[in-house]
C-alpha positions as CSV (number, residue, x, y, z in Angstrom):
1,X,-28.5,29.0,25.1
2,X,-26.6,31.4,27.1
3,X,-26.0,35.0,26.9
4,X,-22.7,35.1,24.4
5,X,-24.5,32.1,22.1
6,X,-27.5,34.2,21.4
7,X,-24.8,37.3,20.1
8,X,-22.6,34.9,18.3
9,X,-25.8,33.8,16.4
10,X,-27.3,37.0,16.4
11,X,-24.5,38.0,14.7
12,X,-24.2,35.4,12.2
13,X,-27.4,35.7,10.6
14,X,-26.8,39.0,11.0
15,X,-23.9,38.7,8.4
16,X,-25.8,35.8,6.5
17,X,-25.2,36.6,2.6
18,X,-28.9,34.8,1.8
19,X,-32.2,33.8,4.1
20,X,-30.7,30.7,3.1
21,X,-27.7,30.8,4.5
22,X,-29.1,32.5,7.8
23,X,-31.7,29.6,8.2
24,X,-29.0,26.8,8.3
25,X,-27.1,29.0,11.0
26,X,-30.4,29.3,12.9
27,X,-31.1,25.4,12.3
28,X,-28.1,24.1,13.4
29,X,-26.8,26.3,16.1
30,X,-30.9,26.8,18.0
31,X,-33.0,24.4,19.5
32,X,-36.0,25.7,17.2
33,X,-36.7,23.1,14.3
34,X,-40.2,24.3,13.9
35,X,-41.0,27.2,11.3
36,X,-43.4,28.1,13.6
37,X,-40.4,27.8,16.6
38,X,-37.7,30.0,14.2
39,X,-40.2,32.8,13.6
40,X,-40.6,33.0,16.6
41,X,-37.4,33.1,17.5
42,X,-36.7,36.1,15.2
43,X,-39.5,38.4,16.4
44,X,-38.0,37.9,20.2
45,X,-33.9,38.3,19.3
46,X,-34.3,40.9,16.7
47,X,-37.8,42.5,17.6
48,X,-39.5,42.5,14.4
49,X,-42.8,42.0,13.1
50,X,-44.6,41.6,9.6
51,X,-48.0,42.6,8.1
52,X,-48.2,39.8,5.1
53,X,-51.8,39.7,3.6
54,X,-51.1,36.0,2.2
55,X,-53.5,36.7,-0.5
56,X,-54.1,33.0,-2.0
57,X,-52.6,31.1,1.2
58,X,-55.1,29.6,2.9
59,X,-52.6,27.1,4.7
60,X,-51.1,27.8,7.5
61,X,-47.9,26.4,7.7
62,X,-47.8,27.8,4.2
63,X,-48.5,31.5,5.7
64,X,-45.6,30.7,8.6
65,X,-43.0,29.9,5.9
66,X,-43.9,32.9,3.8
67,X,-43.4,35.2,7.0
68,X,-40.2,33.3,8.2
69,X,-38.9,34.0,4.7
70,X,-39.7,37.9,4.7
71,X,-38.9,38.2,8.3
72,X,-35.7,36.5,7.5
73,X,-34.5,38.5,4.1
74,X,-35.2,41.9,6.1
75,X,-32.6,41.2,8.7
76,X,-30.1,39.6,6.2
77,X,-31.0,43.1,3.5
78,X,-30.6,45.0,6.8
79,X,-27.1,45.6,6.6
80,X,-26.8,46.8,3.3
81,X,-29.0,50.1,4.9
């Protein structure tokens, strides 16, 4: 993905109205299909991180999801700050 694709997503889930929303941009216009692949992807392009405790998740890809979901609904709230 070159320089201007990155922005042009960046931007879009930027301007997401719902993690929803911002997760079918990041599905359909990024090679990560992976939870694991898209969190990832956020902690590198917008240079975030969580603490989560996942008290009562003891599955991982459970504990991924969780984190992709909070990780997510920050940058989409973001904008309203």
């Amino acid at each position: 993905m070159d320089l201007v694709a990155k922005d042009a997503v960046k931007a879009m889930v930027e301007l997401s109205e719902t993690w929803q929303e911002a997760d079918k941009v990041i599905k359909e216009f990024t090679p990560w299909k992976s939870t694991g692949e898209r969190l990832s992807y956020l902690y590198g392009t917008f240079n975030v991180s969580i603490l989560a405790s996942h008290d009562g998740i003891e599955d991982e890809q459970h504990k991924l999801e969780a984190d992709y979901r909070a990780v997510l609904s920050a940058i989409v709230n973001q904008k309203w700050r």
